[in-house]
TIBAVEX-393127 format. One record per residue (C-alpha): residue in one letter; x, y, z. Coordinates in steps of 0.1 Angstrom, whole numbers, plus 5000, padded with zeros to 4 digits. Layout:
<recs>
A, X, Y, Z;
...
</recs>
This chain:
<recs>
X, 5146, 4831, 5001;
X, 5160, 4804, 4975;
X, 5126, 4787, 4985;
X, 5106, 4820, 4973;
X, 5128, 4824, 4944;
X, 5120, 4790, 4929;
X, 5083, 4798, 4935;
X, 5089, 4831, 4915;
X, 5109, 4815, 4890;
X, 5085, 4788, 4881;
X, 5055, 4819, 4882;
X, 5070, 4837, 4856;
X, 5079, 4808, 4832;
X, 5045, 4808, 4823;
X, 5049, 4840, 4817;
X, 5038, 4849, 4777;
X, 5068, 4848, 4757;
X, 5093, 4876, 4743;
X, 5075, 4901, 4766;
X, 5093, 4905, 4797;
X, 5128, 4895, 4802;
X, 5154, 4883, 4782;
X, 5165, 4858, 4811;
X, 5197, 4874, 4818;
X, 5172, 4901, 4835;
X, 5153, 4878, 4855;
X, 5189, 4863, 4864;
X, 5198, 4896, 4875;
X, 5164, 4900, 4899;
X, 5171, 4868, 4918;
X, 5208, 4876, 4924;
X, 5197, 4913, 4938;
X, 5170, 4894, 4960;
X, 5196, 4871, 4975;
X, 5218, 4897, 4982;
X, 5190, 4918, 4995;
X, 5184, 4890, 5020;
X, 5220, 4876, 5029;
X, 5234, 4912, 5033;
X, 5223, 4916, 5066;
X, 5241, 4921, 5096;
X, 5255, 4885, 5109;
X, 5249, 4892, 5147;
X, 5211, 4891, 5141;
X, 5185, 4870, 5132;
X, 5155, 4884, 5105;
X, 5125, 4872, 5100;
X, 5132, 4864, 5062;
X, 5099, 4854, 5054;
X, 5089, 4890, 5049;
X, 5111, 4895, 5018;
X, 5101, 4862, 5007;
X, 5067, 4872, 5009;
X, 5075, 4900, 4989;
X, 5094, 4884, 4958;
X, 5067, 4860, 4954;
X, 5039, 4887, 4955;
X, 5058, 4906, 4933;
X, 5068, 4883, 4906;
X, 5028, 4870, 4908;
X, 5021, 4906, 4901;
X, 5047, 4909, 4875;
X, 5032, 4873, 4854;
X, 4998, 4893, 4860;
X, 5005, 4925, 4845;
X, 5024, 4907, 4812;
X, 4995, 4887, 4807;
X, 4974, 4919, 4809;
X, 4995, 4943, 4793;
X, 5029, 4937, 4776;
X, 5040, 4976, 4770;
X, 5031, 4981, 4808;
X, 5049, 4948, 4820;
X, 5080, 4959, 4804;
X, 5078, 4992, 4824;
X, 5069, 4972, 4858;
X, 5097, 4949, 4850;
X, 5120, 4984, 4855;
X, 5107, 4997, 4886;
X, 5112, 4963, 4901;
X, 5148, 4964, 4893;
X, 5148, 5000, 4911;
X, 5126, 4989, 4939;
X, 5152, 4959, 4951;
X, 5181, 4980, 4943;
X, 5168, 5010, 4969;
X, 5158, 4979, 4991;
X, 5198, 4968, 4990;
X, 5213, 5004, 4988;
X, 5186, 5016, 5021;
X, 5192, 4981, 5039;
X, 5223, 4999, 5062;
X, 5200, 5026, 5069;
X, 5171, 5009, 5082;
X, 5194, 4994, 5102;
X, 5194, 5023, 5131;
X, 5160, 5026, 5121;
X, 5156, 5038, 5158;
X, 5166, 5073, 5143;
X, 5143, 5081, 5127;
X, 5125, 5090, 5161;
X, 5149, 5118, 5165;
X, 5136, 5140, 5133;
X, 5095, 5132, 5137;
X, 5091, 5166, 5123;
X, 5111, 5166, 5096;
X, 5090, 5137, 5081;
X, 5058, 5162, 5085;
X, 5081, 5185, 5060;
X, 5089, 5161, 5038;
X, 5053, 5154, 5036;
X, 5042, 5191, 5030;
X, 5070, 5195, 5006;
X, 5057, 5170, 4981;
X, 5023, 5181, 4986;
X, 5032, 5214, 4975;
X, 5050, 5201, 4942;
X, 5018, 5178, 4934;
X, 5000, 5210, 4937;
X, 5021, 5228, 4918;
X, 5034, 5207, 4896;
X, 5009, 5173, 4895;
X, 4986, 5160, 4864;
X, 4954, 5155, 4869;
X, 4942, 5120, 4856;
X, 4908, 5107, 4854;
X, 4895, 5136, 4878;
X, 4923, 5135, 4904;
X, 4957, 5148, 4912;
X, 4982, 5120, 4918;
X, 5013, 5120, 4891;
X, 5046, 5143, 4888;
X, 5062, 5137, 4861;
X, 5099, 5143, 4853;
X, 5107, 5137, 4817;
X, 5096, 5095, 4813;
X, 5091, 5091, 4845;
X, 5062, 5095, 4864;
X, 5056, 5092, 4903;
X, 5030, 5090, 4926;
X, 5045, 5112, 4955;
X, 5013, 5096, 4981;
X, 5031, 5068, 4983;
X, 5060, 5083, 5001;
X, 5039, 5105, 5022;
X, 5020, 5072, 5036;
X, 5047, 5061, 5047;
X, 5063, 5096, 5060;
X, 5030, 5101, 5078;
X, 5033, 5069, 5099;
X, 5070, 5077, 5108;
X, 5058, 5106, 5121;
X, 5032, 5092, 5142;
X, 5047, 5063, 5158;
X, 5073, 5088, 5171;
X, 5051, 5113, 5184;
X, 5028, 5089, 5201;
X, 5060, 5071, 5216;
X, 5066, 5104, 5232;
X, 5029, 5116, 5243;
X, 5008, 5081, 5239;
X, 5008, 5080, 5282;
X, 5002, 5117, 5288;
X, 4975, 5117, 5259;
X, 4956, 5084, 5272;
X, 4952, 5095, 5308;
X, 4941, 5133, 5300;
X, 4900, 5131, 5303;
X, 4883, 5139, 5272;
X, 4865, 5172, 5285;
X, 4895, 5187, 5290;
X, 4901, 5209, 5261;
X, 4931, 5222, 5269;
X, 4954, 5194, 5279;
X, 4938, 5177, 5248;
X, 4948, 5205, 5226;
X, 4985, 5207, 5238;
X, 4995, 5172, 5226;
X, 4962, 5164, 5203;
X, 4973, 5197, 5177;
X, 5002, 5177, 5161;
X, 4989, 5144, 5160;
X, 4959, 5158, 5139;
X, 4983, 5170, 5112;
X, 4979, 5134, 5106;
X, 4938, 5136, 5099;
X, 4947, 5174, 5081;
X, 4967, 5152, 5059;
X, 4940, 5132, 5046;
X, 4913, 5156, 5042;
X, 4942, 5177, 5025;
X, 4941, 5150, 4999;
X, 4904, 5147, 4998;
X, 4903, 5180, 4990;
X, 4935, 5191, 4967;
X, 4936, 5154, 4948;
X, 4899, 5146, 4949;
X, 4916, 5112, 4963;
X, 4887, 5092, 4987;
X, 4908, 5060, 4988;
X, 4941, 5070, 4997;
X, 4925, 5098, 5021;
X, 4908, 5071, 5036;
X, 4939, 5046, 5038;
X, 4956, 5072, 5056;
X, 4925, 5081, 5086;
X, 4923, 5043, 5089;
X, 4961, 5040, 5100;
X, 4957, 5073, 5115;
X, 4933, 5062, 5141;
X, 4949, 5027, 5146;
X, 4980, 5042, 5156;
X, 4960, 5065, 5178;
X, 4939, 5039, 5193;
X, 4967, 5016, 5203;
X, 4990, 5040, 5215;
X, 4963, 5054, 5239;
X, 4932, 5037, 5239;
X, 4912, 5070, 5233;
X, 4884, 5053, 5213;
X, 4866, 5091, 5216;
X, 4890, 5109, 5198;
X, 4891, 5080, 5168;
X, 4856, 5085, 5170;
X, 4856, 5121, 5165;
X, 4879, 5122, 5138;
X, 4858, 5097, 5116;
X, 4830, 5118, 5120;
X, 4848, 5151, 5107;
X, 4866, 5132, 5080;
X, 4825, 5117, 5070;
X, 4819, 5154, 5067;
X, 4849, 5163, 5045;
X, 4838, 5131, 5022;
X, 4800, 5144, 5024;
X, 4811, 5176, 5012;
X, 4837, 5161, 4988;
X, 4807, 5140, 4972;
X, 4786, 5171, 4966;
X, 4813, 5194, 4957;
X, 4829, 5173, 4932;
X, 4820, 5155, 4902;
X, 4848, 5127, 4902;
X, 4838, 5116, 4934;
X, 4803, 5117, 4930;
X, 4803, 5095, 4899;
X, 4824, 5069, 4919;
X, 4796, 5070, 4945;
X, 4770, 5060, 4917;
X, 4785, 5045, 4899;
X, 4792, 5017, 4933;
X, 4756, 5022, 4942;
X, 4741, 5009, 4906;
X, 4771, 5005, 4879;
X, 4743, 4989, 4860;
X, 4725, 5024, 4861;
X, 4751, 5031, 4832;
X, 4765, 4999, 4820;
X, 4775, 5017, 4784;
X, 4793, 5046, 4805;
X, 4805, 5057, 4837;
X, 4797, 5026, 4851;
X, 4810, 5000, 4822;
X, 4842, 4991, 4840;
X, 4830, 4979, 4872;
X, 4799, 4960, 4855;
X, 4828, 4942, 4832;
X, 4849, 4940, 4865;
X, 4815, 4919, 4882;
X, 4816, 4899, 4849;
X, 4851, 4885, 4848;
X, 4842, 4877, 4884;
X, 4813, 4854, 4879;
X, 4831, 4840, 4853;
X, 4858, 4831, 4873;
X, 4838, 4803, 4893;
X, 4849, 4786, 4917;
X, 4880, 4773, 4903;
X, 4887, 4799, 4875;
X, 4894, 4797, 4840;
X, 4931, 4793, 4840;
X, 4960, 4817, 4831;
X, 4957, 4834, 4798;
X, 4928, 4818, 4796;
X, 4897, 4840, 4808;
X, 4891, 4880, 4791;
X, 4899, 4903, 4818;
X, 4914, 4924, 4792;
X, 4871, 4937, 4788;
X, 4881, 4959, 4816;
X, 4892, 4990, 4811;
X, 4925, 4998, 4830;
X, 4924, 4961, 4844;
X, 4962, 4965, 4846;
X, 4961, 4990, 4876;
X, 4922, 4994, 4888;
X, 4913, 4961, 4888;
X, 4942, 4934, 4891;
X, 4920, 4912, 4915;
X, 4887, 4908, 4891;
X, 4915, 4896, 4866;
X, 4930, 4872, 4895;
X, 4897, 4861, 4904;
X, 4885, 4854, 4863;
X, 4917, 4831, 4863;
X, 4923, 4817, 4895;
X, 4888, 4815, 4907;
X, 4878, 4821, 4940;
X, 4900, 4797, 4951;
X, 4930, 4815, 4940;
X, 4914, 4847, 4952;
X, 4914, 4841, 4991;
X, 4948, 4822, 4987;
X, 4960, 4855, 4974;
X, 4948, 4873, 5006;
X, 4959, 4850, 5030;
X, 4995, 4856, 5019;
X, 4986, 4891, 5024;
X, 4971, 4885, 5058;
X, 5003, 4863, 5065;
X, 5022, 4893, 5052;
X, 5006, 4917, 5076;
X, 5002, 4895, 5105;
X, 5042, 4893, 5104;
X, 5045, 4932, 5103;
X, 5025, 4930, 5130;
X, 5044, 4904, 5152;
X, 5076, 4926, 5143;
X, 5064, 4951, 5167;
X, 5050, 4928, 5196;
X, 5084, 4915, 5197;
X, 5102, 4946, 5203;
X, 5109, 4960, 5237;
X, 5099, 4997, 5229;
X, 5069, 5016, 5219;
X, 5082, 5034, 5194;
X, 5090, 5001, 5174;
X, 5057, 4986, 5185;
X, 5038, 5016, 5173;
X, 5058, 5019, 5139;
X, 5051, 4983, 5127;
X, 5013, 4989, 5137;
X, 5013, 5016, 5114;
X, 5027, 4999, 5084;
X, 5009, 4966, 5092;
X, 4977, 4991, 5090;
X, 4987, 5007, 5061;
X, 4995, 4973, 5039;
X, 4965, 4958, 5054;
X, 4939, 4983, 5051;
X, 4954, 4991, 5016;
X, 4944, 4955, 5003;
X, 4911, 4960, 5021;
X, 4899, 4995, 5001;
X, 4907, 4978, 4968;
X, 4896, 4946, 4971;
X, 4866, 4956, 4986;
X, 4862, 4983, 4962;
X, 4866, 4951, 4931;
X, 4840, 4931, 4944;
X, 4817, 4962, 4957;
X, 4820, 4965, 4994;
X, 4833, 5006, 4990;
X, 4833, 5026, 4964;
X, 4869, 5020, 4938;
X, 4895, 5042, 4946;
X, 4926, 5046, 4925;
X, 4943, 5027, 4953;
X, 4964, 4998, 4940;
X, 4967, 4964, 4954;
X, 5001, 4961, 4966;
X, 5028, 4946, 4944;
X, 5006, 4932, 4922;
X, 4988, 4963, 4908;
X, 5008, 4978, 4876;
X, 5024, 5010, 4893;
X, 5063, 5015, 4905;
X, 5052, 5039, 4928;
X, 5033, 5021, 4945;
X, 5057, 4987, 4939;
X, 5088, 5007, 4953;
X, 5073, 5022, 4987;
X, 5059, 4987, 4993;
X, 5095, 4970, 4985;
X, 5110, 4995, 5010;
X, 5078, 4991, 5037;
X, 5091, 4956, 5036;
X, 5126, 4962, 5042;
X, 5123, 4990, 5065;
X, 5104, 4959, 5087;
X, 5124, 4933, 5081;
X, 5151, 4952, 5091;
X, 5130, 4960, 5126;
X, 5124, 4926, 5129;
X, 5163, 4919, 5141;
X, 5167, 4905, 5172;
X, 5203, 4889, 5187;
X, 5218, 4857, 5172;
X, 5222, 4832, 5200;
X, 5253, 4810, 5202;
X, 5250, 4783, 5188;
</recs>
C-alpha cells in the first residue's frame, strides 16, 4: 500500500492547482488508506494488492475529473473521503462475510425496497430514472442493488447449483421449483429496462446474472434462454421508448446528427483520433468538447491524453483488478465464496466492458460509469466497498513464520 500511495501521490501533484485539496486533505486520504489496509485481522494474510489497485485507480480518476471539471472534482474529492471511511468502518463486517449466506432473501428485499423509492421518489435525468436525492446529496440506489443482487445469487446457487445442473432441461417442473427465484435476478434487469429506461446497467446485471448461473451449473440452455427474453424486453424497450431509441441511432450513425443528438459521441470519436498513439499529454488535449466528459466519457478523455498507449495500460490494471477478484474465489474451499467473487469479478469486469465499449463504439453508451474513475460517488463508494468486501474474502491463515 505505501507503494500505491506514492504512485497516487505523485498522480495527483500534477494535479491543477487550488482545485482539489488543501494538502492536509490528501494527508488525511493516505492515512485512512493505510489504516484501511493495516487494520486487518493479524492471523491472516490479504491479498493487499486489491486496495492498492484501488487507491491508485482512484486517485487517477480523481487527477481526471479536476482536470475536467473543478466544481465536480471538489465533490468527488468528498465521496472519496466517505467511500474509505465505510471501507474502514465495514472492514469487521466483511470479515464473517460467510453470513451473509444466512439472509439471501433479505438482500432480494433490500433490492425491491430501493426500487420502490426510485420509483417513487427518483429524478428522471436525460430520459432515465437513476437519482434520489436527499437534500445535497444525490444517490444512485443501482449501485447498491448490483451488488445486493449478486449476494443474493451466489447464496442461492451455493444451495441449489447441484440440484439445478443435473435436472434435464425438459423437465418443467423440477426446473420451475429452484429456476423461480434465481430468475428474480433476470426480473431485476428487465425491471430496470422498463421502470428507468436503463439498457446499460440492465444489461450489466443479465451479464453477471448468467455468469453466476453458468458456473454454478453449467446450464448453458437456461443462459441461453434468458438472453433471448431479455433481447425481447430491449426490442420492445427500443420501440417503446424514445431515450433508448435515440441511443440506438445515435451508435449506428452519430454523424447522422453531428449538430444534435449525436454531437457528443462524434466529439467523443474526435478526442480519440486525436489522442494518437501516444496522446497529447495531461491538460494538454480538449476533451472538455464533450459534453458530460466528466461522467459519460472519462475514457475518450484518457485516451486524448494518454494515447492509446495509456488507454490499454488503463485496462490491464483493470483486468489485473478483476483477474484478482477472480483468483479470490478459486482459492477458497467453498462454493458459496467461489460463486460470490465470480459475481463481483463479472460485475467490475463487464462494467468496464459496456462503457468502454460504448466510448469507442462497440455497444450503444449507457449511463454506466467506468469504475473509480468516472465522476459519480455512487458509483465510487459501491466500488470502494466491492473491493473490500473481496479483499476481506481473500484471507487465508498466516503461517508461522
Amino acid at each position: 500500500m505505501a507503494g500505491a500511495l506514492a504512485v497516487a501521490a505523485l498522480i495527483l501533484s500534477f494535479a491543477p492547482r487550488n482545485t482539489i485539496g488543501p494538502p492536509w486533505v490528501f494527508a488525511l486520504l493516505g492515512a485512512l488508506a493505510l489504516v484501511w489496509v493495516l487494520w486487518q485481522p493479524s492471523n491472516a494474510v490479504r491479498d493487499d494488492v486489491l486496495p492498492a489497485l484501488a487507491v491508485v485507480l482512484a486517485a487517477l480518476g480523481l487527477a481526471l475529473v479536476d482536470r475536467l471539471s473543478p466544481e465536480l472534482a471538489a465533490r468527488q474529492q468528498a465521496w472519496l473521503l466517505v467511500s474509505l471511511l465505510l471501507a474502514i468502518g465495514l472492514g469487521p463486517v466483511f470479515t464473517g462475510f460467510r453470513r451473509f449466506a444466512a439472509y439471501k432473501y433479505l438482500w432480494v428485499i433490500a433490492s425491491l425496497v430501493l426500487f420502490a423509492l426510485l420509483l417513487f421518489f427518483g429524478e428522471q435525468v436525460n430520459g432515465a430514472r437513476l437519482w434520489i436525492k436527499l437534500g445535497p446529496i444525490e444517490y444512485e440506489p443501482i449501485e447498491l442493488i448490483k451488488l445486493f443482487i449478486v449476494l443474493f445469487l451466489a447464496a442461492y446457487l451455493a444451495e441449489t447449483a447441484d440440484v439445478i445442473g443435473n435436472a434435464r432441461p425438459w423437465s418443467l417442473r423440477a426446473n420451475l421449483k429452484y429456476l423461480g427465484p434465481l430468475f428474480i435476478g433476470w426480473g431485476v434487469s428487465i425491471a430496470i429496462l422498463v421502470l428507468q429506461r436503463d439498457l446499460g446497467m440492465a444489461t450489466l446485471l443479465l451479464a453477471t446474472f448468467a455468469t453466476i448461473l453458468y458456473v454454478a451449473t453449467r446450464r448453458g440452455d437456461i443462459v441461453l434462454f434468458g438472453a433471448l427474453l431479455f433481447v425481447a424486453g430491449a426490442f420492445w424497450a427500443v420501440h417503446h421508448y424514445p431515450y433508448v431509441h435515440t441511443r440506438i441511432a445515435v451508435w449506428r450513425n452519430p454523424f447522422s446528427d453531428p449538430l444534435g443528438a449525436g454531437y457528443q459521441s462524434s466529439q467523443a470519436y474526435y478526442s480519440l483520433a486525436a489522442g494518437g498513439l501516444f496522446g497529447s499529454g495531461y491538460r494538454l488535449g480538449h476533451p472538455g468538447m464533450i459534453p458530460d466528459v466528466a461522467t459519460d466519457y472519462v475514457y475518450a478523455a484518457f485516451a486524448e491524453e494518454f494515447g492509446v498507449l495509456g488507454a490499454l495500460i488503463l485496462l490491464v490494471i483493470f483486468l489485473n483488478l478483476v483477474r484478482r477478484i477472480f483468483a479470490t474465489g478459486l482459492q477458497q474451499p467453498d462454493l458459496y465464496t467461489k460463486l460470490l467473487a465470480t459475481g463481483l469479478a463479472a460485475t467490475l469486469g463487464f462494467q468496464v466492458v459496456i462503457i468502454v465499449s460504448g466510448v469507442i463504439g462497440l455497444l450503444p453508451l449507457t449511463g454506466i460509469t467506468l469504475p473509480f474513475m468516472s465522476y459519480g460517488g455512487s458509483s465510487l463508494v459501491a466500488n470502494f466497498l466491492l473491493v473490500a468486501l473481496v479483499w476481506a474474502m481473500s484471507a487465508r491463515p498466516r503461517l508461522p513464520a
